[in-house]
N, C-alpha and C positions, 0 to 999 in steps of 0.2 A: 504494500500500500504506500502510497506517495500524499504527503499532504502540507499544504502549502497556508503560512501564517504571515501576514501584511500589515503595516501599519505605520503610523509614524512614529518619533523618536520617542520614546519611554511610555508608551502605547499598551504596554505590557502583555505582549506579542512573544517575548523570549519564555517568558515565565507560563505560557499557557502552550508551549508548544514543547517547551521542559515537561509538562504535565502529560500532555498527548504521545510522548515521546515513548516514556512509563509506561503508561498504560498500554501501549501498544507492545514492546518486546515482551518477550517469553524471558529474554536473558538479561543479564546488565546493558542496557543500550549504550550507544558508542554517541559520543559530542564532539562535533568535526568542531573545531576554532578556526577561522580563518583570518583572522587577524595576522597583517605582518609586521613584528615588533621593531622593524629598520627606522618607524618612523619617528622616535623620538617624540611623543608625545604623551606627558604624564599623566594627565589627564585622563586619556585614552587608559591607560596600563591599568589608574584605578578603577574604571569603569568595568576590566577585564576582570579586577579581582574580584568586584562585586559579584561579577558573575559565577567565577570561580567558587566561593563562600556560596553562593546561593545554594548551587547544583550538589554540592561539598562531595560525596561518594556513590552519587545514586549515577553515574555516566563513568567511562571509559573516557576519557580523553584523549585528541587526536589532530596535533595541531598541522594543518595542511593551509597554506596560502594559497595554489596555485592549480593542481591535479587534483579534485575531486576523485576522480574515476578511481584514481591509483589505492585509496583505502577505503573504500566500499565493496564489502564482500556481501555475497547471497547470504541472507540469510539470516540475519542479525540485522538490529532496528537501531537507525541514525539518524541524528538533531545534526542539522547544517545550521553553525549561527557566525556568520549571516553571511548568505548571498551576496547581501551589501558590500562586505568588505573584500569578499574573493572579486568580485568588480572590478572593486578601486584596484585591486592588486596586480589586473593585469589589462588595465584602462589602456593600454598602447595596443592589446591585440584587436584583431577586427570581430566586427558582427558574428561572421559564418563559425568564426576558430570558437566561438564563445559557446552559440547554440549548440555546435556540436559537441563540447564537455556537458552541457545538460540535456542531449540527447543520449549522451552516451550512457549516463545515470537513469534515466529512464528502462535501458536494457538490462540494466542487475537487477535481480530477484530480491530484493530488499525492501525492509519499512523506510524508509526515507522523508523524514519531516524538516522543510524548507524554512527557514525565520529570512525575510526581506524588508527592508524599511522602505515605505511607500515614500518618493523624494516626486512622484510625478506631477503634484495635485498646484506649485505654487506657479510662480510666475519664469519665464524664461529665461534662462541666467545671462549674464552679460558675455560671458566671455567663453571661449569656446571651448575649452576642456572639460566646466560646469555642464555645457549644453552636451557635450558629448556624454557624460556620465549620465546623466535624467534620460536621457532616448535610451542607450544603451539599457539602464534601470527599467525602462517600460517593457522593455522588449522580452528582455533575459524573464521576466514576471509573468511575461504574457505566457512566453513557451513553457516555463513551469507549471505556471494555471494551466494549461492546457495539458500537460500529461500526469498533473495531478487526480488521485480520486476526489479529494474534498480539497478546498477551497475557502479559509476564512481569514477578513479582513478584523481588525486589532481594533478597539475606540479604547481609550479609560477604563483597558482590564477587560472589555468585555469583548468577545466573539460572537463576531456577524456569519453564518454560514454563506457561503455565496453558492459554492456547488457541492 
């Protein structure tokens, strides 16, 4: 099963897709981090640990920036958090190289639960590697929805089902 959770920044989208994630394995489920820590930002690292604290023993951890495919084995249930940041990580490659690392996760016989921050809803950015990341973000989202079973968007903790 694949299922895909959306929303904006502290949406509480991680924490209900941490929940979904549980419930869904038979075994200790696996938590892909795709955070790449090159970027020197503190800020960032604390928000990592929070996360880290939250989850505390209940996930497997599995920090990957770049290759999804390469730690997703059949068979065992995976929390990808977050789409978002595999993005940014590899914001230089093109459209096709992108959909096809999320196609290619589509063909493992795995639970597979998506966390993505919805960045598509404001106004259009000024400059062109912002504009580049928003389209890129809509897209990679769209092709997920799309070979997702379920589908829920994030408000203030709560989950909207969409499919």
């Amino acid at each position: 099963m694949k299922v895909l959770y959306f929303g904006g920044q502290k949406s509480g989208k991680s924490s209900l897709a941490e929940r979904h994630a549980k419930e869904m394995a038979s075994n200790l489920p696996y938590y892909v981090a795709t955070y790449d820590h090159s970027f020197g930002d503190g800020e960032m690292e604390n928000r990592i640990e929070k996360h880290r604290q939250t989850r505390r023993d209940d996930f497997i951890t599995i920090e990957e920036t770049h290759d999804l495919a390469r730690v997703i084995e059949s068979g065992h249930t995976y929390l990808i958090d977050c789409i978002s940041m595999w993005l940014l990580n590899r914001l230089g490659e093109s459209e096709e190289v992108l959909i096809a690392e999320i196609e290619a996760l589509e063909d493992i016989d795995a639970n597979i639960v998506f966390v993505l921050n919805d960045v598509t809803c404001g106004v259009i950015p000024i400059d062109s590697m912002s504009r580049q990341y928003v389209d890129l973000s809509g897209l990679i989202g769209q092709k997920i929805a799309s070979l997702c079973d379920e589908v829920y968007e994030v408000k203030l903790g709560l989950r909207i089902r969409l499919k």
